[in-house]
C-alpha positions as CSV (number, residue, x, y, z in Angstrom):
1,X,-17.8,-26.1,31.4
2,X,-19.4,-23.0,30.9
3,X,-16.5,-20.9,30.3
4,X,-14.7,-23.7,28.1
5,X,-17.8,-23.7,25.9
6,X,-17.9,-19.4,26.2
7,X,-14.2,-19.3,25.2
8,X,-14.8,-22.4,22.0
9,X,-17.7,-19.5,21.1
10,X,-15.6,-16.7,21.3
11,X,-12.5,-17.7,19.7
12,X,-14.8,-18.9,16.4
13,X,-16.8,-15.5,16.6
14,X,-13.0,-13.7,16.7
15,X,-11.7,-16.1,13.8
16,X,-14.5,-15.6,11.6
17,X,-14.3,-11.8,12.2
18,X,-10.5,-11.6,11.6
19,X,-11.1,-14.0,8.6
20,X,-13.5,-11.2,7.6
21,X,-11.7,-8.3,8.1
22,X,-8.7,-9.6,6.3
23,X,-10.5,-10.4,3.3
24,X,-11.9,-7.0,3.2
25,X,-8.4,-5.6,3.6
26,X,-6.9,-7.9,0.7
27,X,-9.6,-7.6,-1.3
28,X,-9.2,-3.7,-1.4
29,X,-5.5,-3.8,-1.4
30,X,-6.3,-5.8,-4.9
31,X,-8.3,-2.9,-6.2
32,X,-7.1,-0.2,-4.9
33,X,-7.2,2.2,-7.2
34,X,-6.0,5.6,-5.9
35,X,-3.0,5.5,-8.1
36,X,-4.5,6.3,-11.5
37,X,-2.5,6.9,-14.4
38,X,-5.0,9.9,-15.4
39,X,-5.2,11.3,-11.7
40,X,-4.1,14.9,-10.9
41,X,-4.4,15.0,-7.5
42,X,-4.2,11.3,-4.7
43,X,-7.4,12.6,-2.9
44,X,-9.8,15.1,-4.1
45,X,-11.1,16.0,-0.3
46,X,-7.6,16.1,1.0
47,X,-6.2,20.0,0.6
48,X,-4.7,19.3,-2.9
49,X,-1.2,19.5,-2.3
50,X,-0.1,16.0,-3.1
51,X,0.4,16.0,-6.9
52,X,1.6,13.2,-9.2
53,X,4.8,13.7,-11.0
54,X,6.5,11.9,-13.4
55,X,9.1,9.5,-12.5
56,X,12.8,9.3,-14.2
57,X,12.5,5.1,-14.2
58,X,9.6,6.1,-17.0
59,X,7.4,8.4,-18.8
60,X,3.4,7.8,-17.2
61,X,2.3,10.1,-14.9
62,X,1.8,8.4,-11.5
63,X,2.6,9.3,-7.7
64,X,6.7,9.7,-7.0
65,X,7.5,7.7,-3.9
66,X,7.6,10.8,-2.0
67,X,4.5,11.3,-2.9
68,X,3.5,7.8,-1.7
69,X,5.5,9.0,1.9
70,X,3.8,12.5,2.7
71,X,0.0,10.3,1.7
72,X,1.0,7.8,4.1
73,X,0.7,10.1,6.7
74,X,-1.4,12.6,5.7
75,X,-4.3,9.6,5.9
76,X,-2.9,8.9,9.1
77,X,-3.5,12.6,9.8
78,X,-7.2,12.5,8.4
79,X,-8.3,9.4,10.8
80,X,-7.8,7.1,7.9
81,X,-5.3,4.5,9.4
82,X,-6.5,1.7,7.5
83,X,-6.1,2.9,3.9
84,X,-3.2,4.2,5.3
85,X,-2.5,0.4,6.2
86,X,-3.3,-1.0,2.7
87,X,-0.4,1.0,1.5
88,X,1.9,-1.2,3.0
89,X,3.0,-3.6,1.3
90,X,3.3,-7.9,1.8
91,X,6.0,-7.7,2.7
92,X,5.6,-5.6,5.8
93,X,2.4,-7.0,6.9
94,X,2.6,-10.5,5.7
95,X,0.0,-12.5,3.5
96,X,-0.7,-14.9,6.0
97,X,-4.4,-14.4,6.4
98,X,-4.5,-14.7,10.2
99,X,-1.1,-12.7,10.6
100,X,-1.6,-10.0,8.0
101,X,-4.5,-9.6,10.0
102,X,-2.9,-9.4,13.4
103,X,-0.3,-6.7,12.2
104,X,-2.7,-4.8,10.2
105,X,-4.7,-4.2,13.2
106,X,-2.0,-3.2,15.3
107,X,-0.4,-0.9,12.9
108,X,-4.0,0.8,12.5
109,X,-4.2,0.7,16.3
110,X,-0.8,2.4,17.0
111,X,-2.1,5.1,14.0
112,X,-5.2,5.6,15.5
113,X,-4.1,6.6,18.6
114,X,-2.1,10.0,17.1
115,X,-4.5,13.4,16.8
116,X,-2.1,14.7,14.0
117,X,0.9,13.8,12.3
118,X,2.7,16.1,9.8
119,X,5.7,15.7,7.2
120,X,8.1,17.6,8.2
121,X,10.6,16.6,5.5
122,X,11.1,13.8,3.0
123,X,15.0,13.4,2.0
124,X,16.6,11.2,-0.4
125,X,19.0,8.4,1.6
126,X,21.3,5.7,0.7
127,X,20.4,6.7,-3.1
128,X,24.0,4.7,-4.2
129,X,22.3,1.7,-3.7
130,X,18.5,2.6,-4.9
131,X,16.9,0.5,-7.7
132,X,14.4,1.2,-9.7
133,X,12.3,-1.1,-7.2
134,X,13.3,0.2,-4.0
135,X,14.6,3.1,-2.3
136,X,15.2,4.3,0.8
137,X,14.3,8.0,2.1
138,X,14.4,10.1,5.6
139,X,11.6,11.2,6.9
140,X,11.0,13.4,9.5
141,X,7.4,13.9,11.0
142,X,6.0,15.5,14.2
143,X,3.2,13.6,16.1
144,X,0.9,14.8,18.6
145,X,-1.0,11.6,20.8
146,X,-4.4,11.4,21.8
147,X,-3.7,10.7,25.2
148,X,-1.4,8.5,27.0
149,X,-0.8,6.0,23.9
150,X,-0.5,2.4,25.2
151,X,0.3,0.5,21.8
152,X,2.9,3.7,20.7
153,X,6.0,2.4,21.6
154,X,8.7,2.6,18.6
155,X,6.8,6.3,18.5
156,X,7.6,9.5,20.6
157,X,5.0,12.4,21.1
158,X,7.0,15.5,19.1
159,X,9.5,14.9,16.3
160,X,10.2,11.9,14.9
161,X,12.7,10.5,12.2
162,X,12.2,7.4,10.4
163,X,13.8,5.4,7.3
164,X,10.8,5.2,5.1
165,X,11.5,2.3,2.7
166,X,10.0,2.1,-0.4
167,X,9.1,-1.1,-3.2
168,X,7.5,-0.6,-6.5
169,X,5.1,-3.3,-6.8
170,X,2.9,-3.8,-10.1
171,X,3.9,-0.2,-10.9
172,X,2.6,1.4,-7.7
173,X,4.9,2.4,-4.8
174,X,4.5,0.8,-1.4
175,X,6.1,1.2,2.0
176,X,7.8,-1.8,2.7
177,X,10.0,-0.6,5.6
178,X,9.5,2.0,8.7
179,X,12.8,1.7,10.4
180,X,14.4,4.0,13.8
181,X,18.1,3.8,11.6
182,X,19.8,2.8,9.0
């Protein structure tokens, strides 16, 4: 009876914290803010080298989705998984509370787990059938573990090539697709 009534405890503790966490995560998905029209630079303590161009679909300034790629994983690289998270988009990691939740947590899990990542390079792909809401690009990057990774499994130590797919959402570019192929 013990047990039962540990495990009732547990699983509310667990809920409530999830509950939490998610909130937390929407919440600064919502006002997320590190794509401002007057911005030069995505991060001013990262080394400067991710600039905001202007797009051909119109004429603010605001980050390319290339740009929106090589800061995916260069917060991945700084030990910053979960804003690297909340630039995923619904689609990806759901808006069920308790399921967004879930695969947030294992995506900044599997992150968390790699010492470095680097962009190797970013390419245009399928570009015939690119809207001005989504588009598709290759992306190679190289990724060194921290140790045996147990939670790494789409992911190989070394180079790595992925189909980075990309949806504007609200005027901001989000990755809405990490795919082995085509």
């Amino acid at each position: 009876m013990k047990k039962f009534l540990f495990f009732i405890g547990f699983t509310a503790v667990a809920v409530i914290i999830g509950g939490s966490v998610t909130a937390l995560i929407l919440y600064n998905r919502s006002k997320n803010d590190n794509f401002s029209e007057n911005s030069q630079n995505v991060d001013d303590s990262a080394d400067n080298t991710t600039t905001f161009s202007k797009t051909e679909d119109d004429n603010v300034s605001d980050p390319t989705a290339e740009d929106v790629i090589r800061l995916f994983f260069a917060l991945i690289d700084e030990d910053r998984p979960n804003e690297a998270v909340l630039m995923m988009s619904d689609n990806l990691v759901g808006t069920d509370p308790i399921q967004s939740n879930s695969k947030i947590q294992a995506y900044a899990v599997t992150f968390d787990e790699w010492e470095s990542v680097q962009t190797l390079s970013v390419e245009e792909y399928d570009k015939e059938n690119w809207t001005i809401h989504a588009r598709i690009y290759k992306v190679k990057i190289s990724i060194i573990f921290i140790d045996n990774p147990e939670y790494n499994l789409n992911w190989d130590e070394g180079e790595n090539t992925r189909r980075v797919r990309l949806l504007r959402v609200e005027d901001k570019w989000q990755i809405d697709g990490i795919a082995t192929g085509p």
